[in-house]
C-alpha positions in Angstrom: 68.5 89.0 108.6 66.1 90.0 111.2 63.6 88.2 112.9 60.3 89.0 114.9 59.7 87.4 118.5 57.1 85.0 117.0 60.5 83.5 114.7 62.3 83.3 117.9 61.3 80.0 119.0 59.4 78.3 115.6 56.5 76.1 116.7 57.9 72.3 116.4 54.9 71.3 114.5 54.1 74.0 112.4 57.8 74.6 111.3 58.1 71.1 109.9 54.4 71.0 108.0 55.9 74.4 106.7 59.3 72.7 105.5 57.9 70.1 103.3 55.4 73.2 102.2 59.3 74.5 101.0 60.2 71.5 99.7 57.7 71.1 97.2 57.9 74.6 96.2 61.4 73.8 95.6 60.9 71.1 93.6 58.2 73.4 91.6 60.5 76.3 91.0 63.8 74.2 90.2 62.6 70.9 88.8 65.5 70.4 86.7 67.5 70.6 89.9 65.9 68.7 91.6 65.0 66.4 89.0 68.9 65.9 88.1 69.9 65.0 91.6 66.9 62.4 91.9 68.5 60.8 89.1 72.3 60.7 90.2 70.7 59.4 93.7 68.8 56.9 91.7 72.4 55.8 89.9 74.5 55.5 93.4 71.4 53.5 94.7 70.9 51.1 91.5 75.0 50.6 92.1 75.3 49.8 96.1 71.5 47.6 95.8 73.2 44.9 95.0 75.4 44.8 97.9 72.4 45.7 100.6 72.1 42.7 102.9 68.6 40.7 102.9 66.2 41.2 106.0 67.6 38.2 107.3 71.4 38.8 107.0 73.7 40.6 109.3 75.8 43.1 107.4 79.6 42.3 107.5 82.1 45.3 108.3 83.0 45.3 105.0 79.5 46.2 104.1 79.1 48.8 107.0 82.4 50.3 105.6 80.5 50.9 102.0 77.4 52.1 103.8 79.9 54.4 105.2 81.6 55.7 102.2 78.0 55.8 100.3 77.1 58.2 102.8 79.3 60.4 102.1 78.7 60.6 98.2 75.2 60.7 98.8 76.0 64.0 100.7 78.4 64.9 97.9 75.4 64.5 95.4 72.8 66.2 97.6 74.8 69.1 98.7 73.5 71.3 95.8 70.0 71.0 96.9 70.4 71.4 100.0 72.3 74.7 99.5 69.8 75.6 97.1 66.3 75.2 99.1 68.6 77.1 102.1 68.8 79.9 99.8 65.5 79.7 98.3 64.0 79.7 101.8 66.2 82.4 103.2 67.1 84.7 100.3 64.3 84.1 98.0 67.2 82.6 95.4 66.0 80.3 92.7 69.0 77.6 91.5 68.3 76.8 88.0 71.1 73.8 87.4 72.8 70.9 89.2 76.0 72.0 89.7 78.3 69.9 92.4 81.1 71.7 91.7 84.7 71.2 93.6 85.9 74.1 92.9 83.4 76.5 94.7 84.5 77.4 98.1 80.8 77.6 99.6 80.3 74.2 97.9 82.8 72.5 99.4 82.7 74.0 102.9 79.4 72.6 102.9 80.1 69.2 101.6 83.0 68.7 103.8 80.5 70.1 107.1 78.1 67.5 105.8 80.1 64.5 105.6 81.8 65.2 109.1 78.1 65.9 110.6 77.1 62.9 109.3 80.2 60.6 110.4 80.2 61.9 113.7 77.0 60.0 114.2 77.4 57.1 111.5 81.1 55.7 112.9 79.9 55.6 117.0 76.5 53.9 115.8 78.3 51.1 113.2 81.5 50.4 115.9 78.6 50.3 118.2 76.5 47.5 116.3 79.9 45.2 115.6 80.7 45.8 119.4 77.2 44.1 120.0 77.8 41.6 117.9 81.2 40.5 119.0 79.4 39.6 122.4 80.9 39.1 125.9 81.6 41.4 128.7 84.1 42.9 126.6 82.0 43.3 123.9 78.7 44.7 125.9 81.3 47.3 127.5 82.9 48.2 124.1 78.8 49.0 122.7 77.9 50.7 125.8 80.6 52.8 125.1 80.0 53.5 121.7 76.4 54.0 122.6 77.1 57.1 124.8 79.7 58.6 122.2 76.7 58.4 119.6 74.4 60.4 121.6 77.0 62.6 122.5 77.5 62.9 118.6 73.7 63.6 118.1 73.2 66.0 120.9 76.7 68.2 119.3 74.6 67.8 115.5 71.7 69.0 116.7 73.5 72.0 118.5 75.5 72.8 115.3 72.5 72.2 112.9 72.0 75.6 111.7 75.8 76.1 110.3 74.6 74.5 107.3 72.5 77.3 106.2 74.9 79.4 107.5 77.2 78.1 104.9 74.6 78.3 102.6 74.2 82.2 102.7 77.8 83.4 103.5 76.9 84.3 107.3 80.0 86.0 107.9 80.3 83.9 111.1 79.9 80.9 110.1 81.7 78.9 112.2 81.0 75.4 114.6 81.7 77.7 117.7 79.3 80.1 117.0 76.3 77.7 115.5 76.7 75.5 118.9 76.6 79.2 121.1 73.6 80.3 118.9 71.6 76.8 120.0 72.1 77.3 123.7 69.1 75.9 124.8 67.1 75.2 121.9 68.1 71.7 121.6 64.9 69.7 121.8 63.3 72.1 119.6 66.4 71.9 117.2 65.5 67.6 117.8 62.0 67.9 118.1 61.6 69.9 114.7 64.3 67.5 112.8 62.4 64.1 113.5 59.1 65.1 112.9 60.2 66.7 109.1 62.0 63.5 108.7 59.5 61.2 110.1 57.4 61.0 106.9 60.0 60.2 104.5 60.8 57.9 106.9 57.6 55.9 107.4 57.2 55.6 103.7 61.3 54.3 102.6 61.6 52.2 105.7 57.9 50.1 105.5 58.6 49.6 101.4 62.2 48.4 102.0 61.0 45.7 104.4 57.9 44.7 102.1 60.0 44.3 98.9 63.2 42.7 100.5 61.2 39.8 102.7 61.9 37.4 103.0 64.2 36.5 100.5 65.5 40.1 99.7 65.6 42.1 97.2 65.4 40.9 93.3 65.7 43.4 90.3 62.5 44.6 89.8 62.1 45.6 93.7 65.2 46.6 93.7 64.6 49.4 90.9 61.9 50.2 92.5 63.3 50.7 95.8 65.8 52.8 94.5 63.8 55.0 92.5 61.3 55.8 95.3 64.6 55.8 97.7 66.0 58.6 95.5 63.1 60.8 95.1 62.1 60.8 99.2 65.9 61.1 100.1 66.1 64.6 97.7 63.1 65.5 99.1 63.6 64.7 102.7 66.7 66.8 102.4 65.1 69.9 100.7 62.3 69.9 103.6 65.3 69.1 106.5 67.1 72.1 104.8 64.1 74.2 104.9 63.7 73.1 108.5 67.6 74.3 109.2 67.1 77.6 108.0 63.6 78.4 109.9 66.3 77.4 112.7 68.6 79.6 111.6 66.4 82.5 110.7 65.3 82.1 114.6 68.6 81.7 116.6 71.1 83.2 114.6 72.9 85.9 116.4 76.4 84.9 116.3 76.6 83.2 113.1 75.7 86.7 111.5 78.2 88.8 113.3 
């Protein structure tokens, strides 16, 4: 793929107005994928409600473990769109079905990128929040710790953002080495572009979660509807943060296509 000198650095603001503009195409020209993966996020979100701690309640670990392990289904279950809107965006490729299949190579590479990208932030910032807990010197030394490894973590996710697109299309060099060489200094961009196309998903799960659980947290009937708006602005904060990846990629991608 080439690019012109106006791709080479994608405005911050205009790229993410641009990826939710890609989004909800994507969600116009493949509804029933879309539409399928809403649903299976709606299902893993009905299941783990139940467990969610009220506004009021620290989680225990065991509960930090399951948010954990739910974050890596949910990637399991949103891999497909994600692949899709990269290919949509970048190759002009409509996916018709939901298909999370095993078996496919590209599939899985991407899954198992995706639950490694995300872990690599998740782990330092959950060992970092029981470290704080704990309390003491030993404790506050333990976070502090923690806290630097997480940045760390975000600063190396943001630098290898654009291998999932990568992945997406088959760039025959589609490797961590070559995505973090690629972002050499493009990394607030890369951040800069990522929070503000996830910021409005954001504003509207995060407000509605603290409305319907307080204070006495979350009964059925907030509870299905938490999880049904949770699933639809998850799938489609992913489709526009994919979008968002692959105007990346599209921009800075010089050794991932060798």
């Amino acid at each position: 793929m080439t690019t012109t000198a106006g791709e080479r650095n994608p405005p911050v603001l205009s790229t993410a107005v641009e990826a939710w503009r890609y989004a909800f195409a994507g969600f116009s020209c493949m509804p029933i994928l879309f539409g399928t993966a809403m649903l299976a996020v709606f299902v893993l979100n009905a299941l783990t409600l139940p467990f969610a701690p009220g506004p009021k309640e620290d989680p225990t670990a065991g509960i930090q473990l399951l948010g954990l392990a739910v974050t890596v289904v949910q990637g399991f279950l949103l891999a497909p769109v994600a692949i899709a809107v990269h290919r949509f965006v970048l190759l002009g490729e409509l996916t018709a079905a939901y298909r999370p299949d095993p078996s496919d190579r590209r599939f899985m590479t991407f899954f198992v990128f995706s639950a490694v990208f995300q872990l690599m932030m998740d782990v330092p910032a959950t060992l970092m929040a029981v470290a704080t807990k704990s309390g003491g010197a030993g404790g506050g030394v333990l976070a502090f710790v923690f806290f630097v490894a997480m940045i760390v973590a975000v600063i190396v996710a943001l630098r290898v953002l654009i291998l999932f697109p990568a992945i997406a299309v088959d760039a025959p060099g589609a490797r961590w080495r070559n995505a973090y060489f690629d972002t050499k200094g493009h990394t607030w961009r890369v951040f800069g572009i990522s929070v503000l196309t996830a910021l409005p998903a954001l504003l509207v799960a995060l407000p509605l979660y603290f409305v319907i659980g307080w204070p006495e947290g979350i009964g059925l009937v907030g509870g299905t509807l938490l999880a049904i708006v949770q699933s639809a602005v998850s799938v489609l904060m992913i489709a526009a943060l994919a979008a968002a990846a692959s105007r990346l990629f599209a921009a800075y991608s010089d050794r991932l296509n060798e």
